[in-house]
C-alpha positions as CSV (number, residue, x, y, z in Angstrom):
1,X,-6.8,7.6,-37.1
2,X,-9.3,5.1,-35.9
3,X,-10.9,2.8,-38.4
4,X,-14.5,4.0,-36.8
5,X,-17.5,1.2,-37.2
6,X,-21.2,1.0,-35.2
7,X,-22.9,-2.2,-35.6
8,X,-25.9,-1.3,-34.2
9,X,-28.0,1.0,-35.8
10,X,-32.1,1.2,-36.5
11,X,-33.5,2.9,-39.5
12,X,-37.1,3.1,-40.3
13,X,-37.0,-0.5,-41.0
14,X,-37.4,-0.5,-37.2
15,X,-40.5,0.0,-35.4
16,X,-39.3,2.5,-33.4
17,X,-36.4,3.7,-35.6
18,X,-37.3,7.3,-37.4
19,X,-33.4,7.5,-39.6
20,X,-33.7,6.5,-42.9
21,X,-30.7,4.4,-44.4
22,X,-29.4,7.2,-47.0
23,X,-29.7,9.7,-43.5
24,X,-27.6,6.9,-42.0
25,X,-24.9,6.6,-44.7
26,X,-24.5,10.7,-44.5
27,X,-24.0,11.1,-41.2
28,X,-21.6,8.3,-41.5
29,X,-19.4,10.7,-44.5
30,X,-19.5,13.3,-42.3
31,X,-18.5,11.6,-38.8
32,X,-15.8,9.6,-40.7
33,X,-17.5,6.2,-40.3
34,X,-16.2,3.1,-42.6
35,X,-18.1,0.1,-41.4
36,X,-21.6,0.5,-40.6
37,X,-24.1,-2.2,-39.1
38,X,-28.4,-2.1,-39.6
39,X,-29.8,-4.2,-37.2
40,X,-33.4,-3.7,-36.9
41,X,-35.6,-5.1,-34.8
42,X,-36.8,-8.7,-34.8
43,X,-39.3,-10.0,-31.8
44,X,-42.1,-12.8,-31.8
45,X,-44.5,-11.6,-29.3
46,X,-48.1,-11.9,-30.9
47,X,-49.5,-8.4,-30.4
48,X,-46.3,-6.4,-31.0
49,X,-46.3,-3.1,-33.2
50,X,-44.0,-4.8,-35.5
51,X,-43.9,-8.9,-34.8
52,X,-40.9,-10.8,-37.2
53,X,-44.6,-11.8,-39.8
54,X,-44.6,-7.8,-40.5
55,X,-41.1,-7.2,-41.3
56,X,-40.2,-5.8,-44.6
57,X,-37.5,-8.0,-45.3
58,X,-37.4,-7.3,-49.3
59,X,-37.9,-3.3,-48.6
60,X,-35.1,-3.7,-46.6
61,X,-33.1,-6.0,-48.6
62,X,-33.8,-3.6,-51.5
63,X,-32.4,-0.6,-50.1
64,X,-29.4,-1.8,-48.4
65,X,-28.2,-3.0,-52.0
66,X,-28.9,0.1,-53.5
67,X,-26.7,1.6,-51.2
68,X,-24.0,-0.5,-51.7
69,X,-23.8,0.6,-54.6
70,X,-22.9,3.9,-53.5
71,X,-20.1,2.9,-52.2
72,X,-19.7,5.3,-49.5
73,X,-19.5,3.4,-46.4
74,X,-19.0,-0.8,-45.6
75,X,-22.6,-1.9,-44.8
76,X,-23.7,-4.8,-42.6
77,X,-27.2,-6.1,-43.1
78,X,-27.9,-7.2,-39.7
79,X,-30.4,-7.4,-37.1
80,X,-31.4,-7.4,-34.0
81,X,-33.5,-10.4,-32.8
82,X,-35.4,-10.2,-29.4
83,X,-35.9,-13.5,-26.6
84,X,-34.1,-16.3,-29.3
85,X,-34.7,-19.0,-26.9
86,X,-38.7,-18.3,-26.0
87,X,-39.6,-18.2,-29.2
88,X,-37.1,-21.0,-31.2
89,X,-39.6,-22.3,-33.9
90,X,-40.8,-18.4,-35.1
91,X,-37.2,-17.3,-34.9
92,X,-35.8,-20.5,-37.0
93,X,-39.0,-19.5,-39.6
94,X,-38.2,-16.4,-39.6
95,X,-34.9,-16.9,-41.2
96,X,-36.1,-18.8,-44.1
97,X,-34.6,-18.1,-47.3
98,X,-33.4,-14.3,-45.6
99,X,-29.5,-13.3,-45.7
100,X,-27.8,-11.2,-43.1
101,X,-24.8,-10.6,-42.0
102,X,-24.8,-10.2,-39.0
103,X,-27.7,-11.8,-36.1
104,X,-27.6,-9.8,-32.6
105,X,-29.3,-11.7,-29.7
106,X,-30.7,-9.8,-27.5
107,X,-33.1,-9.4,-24.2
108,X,-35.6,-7.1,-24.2
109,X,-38.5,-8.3,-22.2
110,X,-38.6,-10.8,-19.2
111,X,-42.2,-12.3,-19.3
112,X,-44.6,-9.1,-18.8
113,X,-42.0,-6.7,-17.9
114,X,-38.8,-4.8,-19.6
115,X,-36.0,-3.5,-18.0
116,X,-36.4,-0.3,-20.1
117,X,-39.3,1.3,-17.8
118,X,-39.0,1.2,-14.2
119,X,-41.6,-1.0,-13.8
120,X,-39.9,-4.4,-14.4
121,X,-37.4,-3.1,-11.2
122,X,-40.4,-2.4,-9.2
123,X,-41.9,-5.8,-8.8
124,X,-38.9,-7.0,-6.9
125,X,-38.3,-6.5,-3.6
126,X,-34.6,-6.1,-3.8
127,X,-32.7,-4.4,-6.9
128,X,-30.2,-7.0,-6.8
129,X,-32.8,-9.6,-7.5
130,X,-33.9,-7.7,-10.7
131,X,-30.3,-7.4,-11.7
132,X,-30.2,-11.3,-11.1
133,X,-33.0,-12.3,-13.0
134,X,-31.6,-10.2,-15.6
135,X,-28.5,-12.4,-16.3
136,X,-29.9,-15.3,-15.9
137,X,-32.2,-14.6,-18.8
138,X,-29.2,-13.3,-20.8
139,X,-27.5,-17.0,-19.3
140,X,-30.3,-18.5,-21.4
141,X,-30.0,-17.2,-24.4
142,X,-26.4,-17.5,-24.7
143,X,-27.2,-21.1,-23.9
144,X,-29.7,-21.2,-26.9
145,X,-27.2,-19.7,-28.8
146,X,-28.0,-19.2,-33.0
147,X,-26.6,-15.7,-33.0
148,X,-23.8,-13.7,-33.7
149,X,-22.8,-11.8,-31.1
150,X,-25.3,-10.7,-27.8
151,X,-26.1,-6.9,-27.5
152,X,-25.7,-5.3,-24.7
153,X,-25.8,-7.9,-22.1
154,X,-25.8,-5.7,-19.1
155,X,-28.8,-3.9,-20.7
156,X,-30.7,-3.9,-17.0
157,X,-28.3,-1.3,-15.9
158,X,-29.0,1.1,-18.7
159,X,-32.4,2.3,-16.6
160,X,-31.4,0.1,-13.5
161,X,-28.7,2.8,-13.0
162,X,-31.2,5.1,-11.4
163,X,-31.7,2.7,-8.7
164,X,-28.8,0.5,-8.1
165,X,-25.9,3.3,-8.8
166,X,-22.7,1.1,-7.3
167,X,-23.1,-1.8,-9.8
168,X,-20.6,-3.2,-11.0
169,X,-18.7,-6.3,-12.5
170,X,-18.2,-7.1,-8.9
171,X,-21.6,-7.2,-8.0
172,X,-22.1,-10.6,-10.1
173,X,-19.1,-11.4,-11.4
174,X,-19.8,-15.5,-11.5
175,X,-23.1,-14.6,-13.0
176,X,-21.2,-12.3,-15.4
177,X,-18.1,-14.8,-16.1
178,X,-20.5,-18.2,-16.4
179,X,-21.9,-16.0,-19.5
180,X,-19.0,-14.5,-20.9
181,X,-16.9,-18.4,-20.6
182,X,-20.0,-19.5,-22.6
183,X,-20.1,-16.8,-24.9
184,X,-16.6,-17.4,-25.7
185,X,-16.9,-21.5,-26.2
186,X,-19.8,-20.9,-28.7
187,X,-17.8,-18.7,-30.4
188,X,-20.4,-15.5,-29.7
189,X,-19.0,-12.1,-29.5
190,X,-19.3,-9.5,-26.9
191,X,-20.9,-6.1,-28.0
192,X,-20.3,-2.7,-26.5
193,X,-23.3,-0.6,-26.6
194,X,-22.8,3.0,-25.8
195,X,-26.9,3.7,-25.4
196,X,-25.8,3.6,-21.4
197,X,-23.4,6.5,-21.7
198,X,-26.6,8.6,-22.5
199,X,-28.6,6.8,-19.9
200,X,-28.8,6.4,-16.3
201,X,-26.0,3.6,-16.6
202,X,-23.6,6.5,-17.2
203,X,-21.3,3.7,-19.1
204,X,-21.3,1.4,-21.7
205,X,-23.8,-1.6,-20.7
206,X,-21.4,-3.7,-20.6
207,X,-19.1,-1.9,-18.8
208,X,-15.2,-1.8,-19.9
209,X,-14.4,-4.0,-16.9
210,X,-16.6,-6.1,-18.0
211,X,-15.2,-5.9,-21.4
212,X,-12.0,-6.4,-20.4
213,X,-13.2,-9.9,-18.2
214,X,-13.9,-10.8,-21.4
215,X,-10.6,-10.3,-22.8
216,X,-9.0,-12.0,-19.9
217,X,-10.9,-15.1,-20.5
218,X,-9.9,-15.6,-24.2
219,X,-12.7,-13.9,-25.7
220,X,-12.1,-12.0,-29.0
221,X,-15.0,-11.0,-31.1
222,X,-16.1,-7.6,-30.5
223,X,-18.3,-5.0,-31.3
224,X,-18.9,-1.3,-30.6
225,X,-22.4,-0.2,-31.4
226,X,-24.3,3.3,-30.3
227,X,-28.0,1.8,-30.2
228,X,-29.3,4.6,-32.6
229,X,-32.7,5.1,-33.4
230,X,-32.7,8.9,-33.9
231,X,-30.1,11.3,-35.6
232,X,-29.5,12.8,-32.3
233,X,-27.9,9.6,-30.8
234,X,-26.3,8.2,-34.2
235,X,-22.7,7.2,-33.3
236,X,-22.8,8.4,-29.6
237,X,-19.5,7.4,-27.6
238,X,-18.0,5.4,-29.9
239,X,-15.0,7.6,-30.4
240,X,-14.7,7.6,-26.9
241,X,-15.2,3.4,-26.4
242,X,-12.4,3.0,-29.5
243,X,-10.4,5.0,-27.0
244,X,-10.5,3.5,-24.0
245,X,-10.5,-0.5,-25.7
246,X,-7.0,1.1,-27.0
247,X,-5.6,1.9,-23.9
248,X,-7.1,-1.9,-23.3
249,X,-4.4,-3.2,-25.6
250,X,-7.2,-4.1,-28.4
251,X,-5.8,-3.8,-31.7
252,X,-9.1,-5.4,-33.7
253,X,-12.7,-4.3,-33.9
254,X,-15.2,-6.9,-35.3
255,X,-17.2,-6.8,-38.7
256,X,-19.2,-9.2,-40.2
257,X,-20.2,-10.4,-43.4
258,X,-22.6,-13.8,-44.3
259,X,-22.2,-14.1,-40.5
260,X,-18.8,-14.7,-40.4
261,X,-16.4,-12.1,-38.2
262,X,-14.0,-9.5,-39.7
263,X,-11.3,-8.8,-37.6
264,X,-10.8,-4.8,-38.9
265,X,-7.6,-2.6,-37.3
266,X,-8.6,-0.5,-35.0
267,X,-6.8,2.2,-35.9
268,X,-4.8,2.6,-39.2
269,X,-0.7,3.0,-38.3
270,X,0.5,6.5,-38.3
271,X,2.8,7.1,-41.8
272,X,6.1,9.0,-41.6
């Protein structure tokens, strides 16, 4: 029986989240989940919905504790932080005098555009080139570093899919290796996000070979998270991802508490 765990998951605490935290734990008891991870979102821009000054830190704070107390379910108070390295003076105030457990660093935005509408693919002449640009913003964050582990760094794929169908590790694998080599020497670990299995990625973003470059190279922190922000996608393909990193050979899944890893089995041994 696998020891199931999603660290990435938005409740109402998010912007764009619509799950509240006890709707979270539940579908957790029902779908057999022990370890979940919160990781609302964090990002700096000025005239976004919900900017890091507008965060209810203590709302959230408040009600992850009183869960806890439950004692249904292993939380992670987490979240998910948005362009680290544009924006390193608001994200360092940001995390004054806040706790988490876990800090995901993510892209979601490359200057006016985001690769989630096909509009940031459409100002380039060539796919490839938006593919490209992609990494190397994900290159520079890695670089920046001050995070736990990077979400979904493949994420142009998840609606980049529709247009550039064959990619692959293959299709950049220095770009690819030159981040996973530094994700690995600053001690970062690699998250599996399902959200592509349900989008035009058809996958995980990143990919398992992908996943399993990163294995090759030493790396050994990872995560599986579904990307939830509805109860329609909570927990989508991570059976099937604890499957597949199985037949990878990976025994461990990653948890995290006060920022540290967790190394978690991932799969409790069969008793006679």
């Amino acid at each position: 029986m696998y020891n199931l765990c999603d660290l990435h998951l938005h409740s109402k605490f998010s912007w764009d989240a619509k799950l509240s935290i006890d709707e979270i734990i539940k579908e957790a008891q029902i779908n057999n989940f022990k370890y979940i991870g919160l990781t609302e979102h964090i990002d700096f821009w000025d005239d976004h919905t919900q900017n890091y000054l507008k965060f209810n830190y203590d709302g959230y704070t408040e009600s992850i504790e009183k869960a806890r107390e439950l004692n249904l379910v292993n939380i992670c108070k987490g979240v998910e932080v948005g362009e680290i390295h544009v924006y390193p003076d608001r994200f360092n105030k940001f995390l004054e005098g806040k706790q988490f457990d876990l800090i995901l660093g993510s892209i979601h935005t490359i200057g006016d555009y985001t690769p989630v509408f096909d509009e940031y693919f459409e100002q380039y002449k060539n796919v490839k080139d938006a593919y490209k640009a992609y990494l190397e913003e994900e290159y520079e964050l890695v670089k920046y570093g001050g995070f736990d582990v990077a979400a979904h760094i493949t994420f142009m794929h998840r609606t980049g899919g529709k247009f550039f169908k064959d990619f692959n590790y293959n299709s950049f694998k220095n770009e690819i290796d030159d981040i996973l080599k530094l994700m690995i020497s600053k001690k970062i670990g690699l998250e599996i996000n399902t959200s592509g299995m349900r989008h035009f990625a058809n996958g995980p973003v990143p990919d398992f070979d992908i996943v399993e470059a990163y294995i090759k190279l030493g790396g050994d922190i990872i995560t599986v998270g579904s990307d939830a922000h509805s109860q329609k996608d909570i927990f989508y393909g991570i059976k099937e991802t604890f499957s597949v990193l199985e037949k990878l050979g990976v025994k461990e899944i990653t948890f995290f508490k006060n920022r540290k890893p967790e190394k978690i089995k991932i799969k409790n041994e069969e008793k006679n």
